[in-house]
C-alpha positions as CSV (number, residue, x, y, z in Angstrom):
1,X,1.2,-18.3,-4.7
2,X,1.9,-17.3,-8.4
3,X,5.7,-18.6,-8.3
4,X,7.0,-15.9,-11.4
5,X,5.3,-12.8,-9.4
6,X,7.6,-11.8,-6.8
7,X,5.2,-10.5,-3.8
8,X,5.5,-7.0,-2.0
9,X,5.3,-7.0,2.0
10,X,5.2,-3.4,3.9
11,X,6.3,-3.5,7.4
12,X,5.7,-0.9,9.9
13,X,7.3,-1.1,13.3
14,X,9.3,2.0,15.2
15,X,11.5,-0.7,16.7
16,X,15.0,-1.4,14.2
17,X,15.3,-4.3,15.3
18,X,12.4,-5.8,14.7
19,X,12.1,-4.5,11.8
20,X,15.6,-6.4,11.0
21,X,14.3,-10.0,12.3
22,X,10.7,-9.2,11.0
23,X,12.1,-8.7,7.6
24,X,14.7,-11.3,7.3
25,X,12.0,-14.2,7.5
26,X,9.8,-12.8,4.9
27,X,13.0,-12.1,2.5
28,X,14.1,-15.6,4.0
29,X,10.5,-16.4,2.0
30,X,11.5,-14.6,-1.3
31,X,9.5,-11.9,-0.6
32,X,10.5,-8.4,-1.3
33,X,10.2,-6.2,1.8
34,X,9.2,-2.2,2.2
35,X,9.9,-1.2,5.8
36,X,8.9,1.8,7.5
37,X,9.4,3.1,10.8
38,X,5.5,5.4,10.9
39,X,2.5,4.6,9.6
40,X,2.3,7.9,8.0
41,X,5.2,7.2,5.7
42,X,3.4,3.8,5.1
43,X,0.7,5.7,3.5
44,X,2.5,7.8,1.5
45,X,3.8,5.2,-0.5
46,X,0.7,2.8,-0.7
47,X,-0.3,5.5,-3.1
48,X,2.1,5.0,-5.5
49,X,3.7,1.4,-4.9
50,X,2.6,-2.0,-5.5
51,X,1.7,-4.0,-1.8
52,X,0.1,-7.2,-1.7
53,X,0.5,-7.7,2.1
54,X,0.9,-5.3,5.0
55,X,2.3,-6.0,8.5
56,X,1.9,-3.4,11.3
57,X,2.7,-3.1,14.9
58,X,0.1,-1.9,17.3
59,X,1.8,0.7,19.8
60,X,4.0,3.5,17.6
61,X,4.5,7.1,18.3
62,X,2.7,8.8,15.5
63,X,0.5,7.1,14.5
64,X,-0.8,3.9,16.2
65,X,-1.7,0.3,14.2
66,X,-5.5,0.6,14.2
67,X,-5.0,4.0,12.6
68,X,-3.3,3.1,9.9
69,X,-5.4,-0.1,9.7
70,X,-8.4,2.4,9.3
71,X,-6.7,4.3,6.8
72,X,-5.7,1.5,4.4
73,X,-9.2,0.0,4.4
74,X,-10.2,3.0,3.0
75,X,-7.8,3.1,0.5
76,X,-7.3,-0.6,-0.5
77,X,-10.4,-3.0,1.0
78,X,-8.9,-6.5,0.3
79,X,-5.1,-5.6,0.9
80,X,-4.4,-8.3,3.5
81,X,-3.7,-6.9,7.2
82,X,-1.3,-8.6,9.8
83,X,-1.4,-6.6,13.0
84,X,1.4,-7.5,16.0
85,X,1.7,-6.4,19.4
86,X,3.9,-7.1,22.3
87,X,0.7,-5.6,24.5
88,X,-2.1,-8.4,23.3
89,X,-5.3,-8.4,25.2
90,X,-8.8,-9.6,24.0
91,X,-10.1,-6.2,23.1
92,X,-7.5,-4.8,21.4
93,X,-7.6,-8.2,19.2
94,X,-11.7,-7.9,18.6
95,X,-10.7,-4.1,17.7
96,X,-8.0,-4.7,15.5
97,X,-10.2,-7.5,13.5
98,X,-13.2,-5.6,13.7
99,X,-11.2,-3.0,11.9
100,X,-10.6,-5.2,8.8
101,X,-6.9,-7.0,10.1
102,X,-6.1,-10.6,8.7
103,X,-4.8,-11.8,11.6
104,X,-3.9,-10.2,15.0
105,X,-0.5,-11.8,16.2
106,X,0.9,-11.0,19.9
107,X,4.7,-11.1,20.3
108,X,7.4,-12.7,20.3
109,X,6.2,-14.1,16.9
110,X,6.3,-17.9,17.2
111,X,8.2,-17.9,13.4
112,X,6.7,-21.0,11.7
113,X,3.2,-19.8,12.5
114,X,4.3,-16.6,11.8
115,X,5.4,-18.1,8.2
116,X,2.4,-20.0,7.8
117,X,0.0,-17.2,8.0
118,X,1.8,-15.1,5.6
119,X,2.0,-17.4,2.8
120,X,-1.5,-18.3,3.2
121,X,-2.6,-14.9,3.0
122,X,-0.7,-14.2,0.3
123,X,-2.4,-17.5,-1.2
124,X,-5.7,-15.9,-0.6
125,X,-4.7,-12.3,-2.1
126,X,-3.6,-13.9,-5.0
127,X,-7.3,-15.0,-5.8
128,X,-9.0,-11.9,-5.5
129,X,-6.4,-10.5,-7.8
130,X,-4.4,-7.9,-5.7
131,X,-1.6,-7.7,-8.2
132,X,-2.4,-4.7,-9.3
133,X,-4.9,-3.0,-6.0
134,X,-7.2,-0.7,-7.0
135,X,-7.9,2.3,-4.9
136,X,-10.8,3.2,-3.8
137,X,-11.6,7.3,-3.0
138,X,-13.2,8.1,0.2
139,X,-16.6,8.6,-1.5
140,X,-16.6,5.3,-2.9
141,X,-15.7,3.6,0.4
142,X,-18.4,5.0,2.3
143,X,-21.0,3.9,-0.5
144,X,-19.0,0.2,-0.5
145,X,-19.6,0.7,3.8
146,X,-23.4,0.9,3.0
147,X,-24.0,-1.4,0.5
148,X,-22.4,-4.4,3.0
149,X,-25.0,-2.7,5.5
150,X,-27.7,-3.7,3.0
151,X,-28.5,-0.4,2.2
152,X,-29.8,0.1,-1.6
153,X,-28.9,2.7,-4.3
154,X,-31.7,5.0,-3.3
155,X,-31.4,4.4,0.3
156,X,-27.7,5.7,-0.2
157,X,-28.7,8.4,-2.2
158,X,-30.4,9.8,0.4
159,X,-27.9,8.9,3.0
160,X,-25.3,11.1,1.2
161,X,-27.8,13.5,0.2
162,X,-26.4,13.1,-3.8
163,X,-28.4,12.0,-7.0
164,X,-29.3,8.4,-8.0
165,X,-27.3,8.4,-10.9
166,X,-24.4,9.5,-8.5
167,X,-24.4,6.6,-6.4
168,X,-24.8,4.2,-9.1
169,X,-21.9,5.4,-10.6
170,X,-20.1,4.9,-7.3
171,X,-21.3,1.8,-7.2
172,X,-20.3,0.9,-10.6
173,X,-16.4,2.1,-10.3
174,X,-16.1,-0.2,-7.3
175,X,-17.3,-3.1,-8.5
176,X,-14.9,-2.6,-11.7
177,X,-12.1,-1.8,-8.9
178,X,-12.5,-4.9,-6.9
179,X,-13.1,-7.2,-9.8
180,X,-17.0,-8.0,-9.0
181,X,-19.3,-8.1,-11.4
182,X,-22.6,-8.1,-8.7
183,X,-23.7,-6.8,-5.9
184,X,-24.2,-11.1,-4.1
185,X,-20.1,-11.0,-5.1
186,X,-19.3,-7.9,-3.7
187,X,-20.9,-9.0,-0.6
188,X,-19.6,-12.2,-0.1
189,X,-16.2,-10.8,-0.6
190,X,-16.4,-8.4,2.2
191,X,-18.8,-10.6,4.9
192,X,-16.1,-10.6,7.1
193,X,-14.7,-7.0,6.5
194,X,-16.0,-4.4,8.3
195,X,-14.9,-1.0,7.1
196,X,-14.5,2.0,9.6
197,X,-16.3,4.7,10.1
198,X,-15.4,7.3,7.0
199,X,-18.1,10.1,8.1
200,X,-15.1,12.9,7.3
201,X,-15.1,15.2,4.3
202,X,-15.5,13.1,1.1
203,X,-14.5,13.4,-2.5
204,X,-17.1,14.9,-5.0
């Protein structure tokens, strides 16, 4: 980790005080911390703020961690996911991963593991140069969803019933976004991302 960058952690939980203990081993970490109490607020400032980590909890009233997991991977592909849950089973762990989270961590949070996997996260976010995220709009995240299918410009053209020139424009703005400068790069970034479904209304 880049010792003269101080690194920015959102935390989502409805609970205070996990929110308190949560946040006092990551600032225990030098870390600066952003918690929120909804996902929904979480959002809202991703927009506009800085975040080279996020950590969620599963179960919340308004808006639920897979959601919001969603959501972000629309918005910010390599931002770094943690997901925690005092209701772990198998299937909600191969949902949450499936969904693009980092790590899927049941509670209580065992606190040097818990340490571990956010610095090394934070480690790995630092080399595919999250400093400054780049966000991607809805159009371009379904054409980045289809070109890790394998799906060429034409192909995806059609897909989205718009013009060649269209989608390799697209193609082009994400590539600048996430610091690629191929299609083999872009794909071996994301081999073990899989974005969700974005089938709503998109940008023109």
């Amino acid at each position: 980790m880049q010792s003269d960058v101080r690194r920015h952690v959102f935390l989502v939980d409805d609970e205070p005080d996990t929110r308190l203990v949560i946040g006092k081993v990551l600032r225990d970490l030098s870390l600066e911390v952003t918690c929120f109490s909804t996902g929904r607020d979480c959002l809202g400032q991703l927009r506009i703020k800085t975040c080279n980590l996020l950590i969620t909890d599963l179960k919340m009233p308004d808006m639920d961690g897979i959601d919001l997991l969603r959501k972000v991977k629309q918005m910010l592909p390599l931002l770094p996911v943690i997901v925690i849950t005092g209701y772990g089973d198998v299937p909600i762990a191969v949902k949450s991963l499936r969904s693009g989270a980092s790590e899927f961590i049941e509670k209580p949070l065992e606190m040097q593991s818990f340490r571990s996997i956010v610095q090394s996260l934070l480690a790995r976010a630092d080399k595919t140069n999250l400093a400054e995220p780049q966000t991607l709009t809805k159009t371009e995240a379904k054409v980045l969803g289809l070109i890790l299918d394998g799906k060429g410009n034409k192909e995806i053209a059609r897909l989205m019933s718009r013009s060649l020139r269209t989608i390799e424009d697209h193609r082009s703005h994400i590539m600048k976004k996430l610091s690629v400068d191929n299609a083999v790069d872009l794909v071996k970034r994301f081999a073990v991302v899989k974005l969700p479904d974005l089938g709503q209304e998109e940008e023109q």
